[in-house]
C-alpha positions, 0 to 999 in steps of 0.5 A: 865311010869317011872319018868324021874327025880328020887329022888336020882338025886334030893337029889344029885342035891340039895346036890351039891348045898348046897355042893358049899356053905358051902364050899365056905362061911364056910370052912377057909382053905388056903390049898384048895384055889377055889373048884368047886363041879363037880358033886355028886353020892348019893346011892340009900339008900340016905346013902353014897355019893360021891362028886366030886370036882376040885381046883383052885389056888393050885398047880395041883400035886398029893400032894396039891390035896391029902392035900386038899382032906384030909380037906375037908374029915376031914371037912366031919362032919362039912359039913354034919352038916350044910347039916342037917339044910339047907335039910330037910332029913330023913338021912343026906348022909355019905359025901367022896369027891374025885378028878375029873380029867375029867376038868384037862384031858379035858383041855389036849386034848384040848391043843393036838388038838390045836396042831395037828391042827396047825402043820397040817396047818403049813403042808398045807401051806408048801405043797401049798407054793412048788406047787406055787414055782414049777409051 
């Protein structure tokens, strides 16, 4: 019977945890505003990850979230230095972040079936309001 919660799922667990943190309490960057770490992929090797993020008070255009995206992969050997003194591993993961747009596309479809819904109510209501006025 295999396990249900492998060790890379652990480590990458734990990785984006520690990933908040260090962000939020040790990174000073005015570039980067509020980031959220979404979630984090590690390989099976415990070699590589890749670290999902979205920000909060920068504006969402390519540019700002490009810039911010270059900090915080500039900053990738600050992070990972302070990873290896908080996790106890063999190796400390290469770290690359990379953009989550599933929130931001999230919130899109939202707000289209906000209006799909209206506009079929407004439709309902136009259809009930003529058969009252021909009866």
């Amino acid at each position: 019977m295999a396990r249900e919660f492998n060790r890379t799922d652990r480590v990458a667990e734990q990785l984006q945890r520690e990933l908040a943190q260090i962000i939020q309490m040790e990174i000073k960057d005015p570039r980067l505003g509020m980031v959220t770490v979404s979630a984090v992929e590690i390989s099976r090797d415990l070699y590589y990850s890749t670290a999902y993020v979205t920000f909060l008070g920068i504006d969402e255009d390519e540019k700002s979230i490009r810039q911010a995206l270059e900090v915080l992969n500039q900053a990738s050997g600050f992070i990972r230095s302070l990873i290896g003194k908080r996790m106890k591993l063999r190796v400390i993961p290469q770290l690359k972040f990379e953009f989550d747009g599933s929130i931001a596309r999230g919130s899109e479809l939202s707000a289209l079936i906000n209006k799909a819904r209206e506009k079929d109510a407004d439709l309902s209501e136009d259809k009930s309001d003529t058969q009252d006025d021909s009866e």
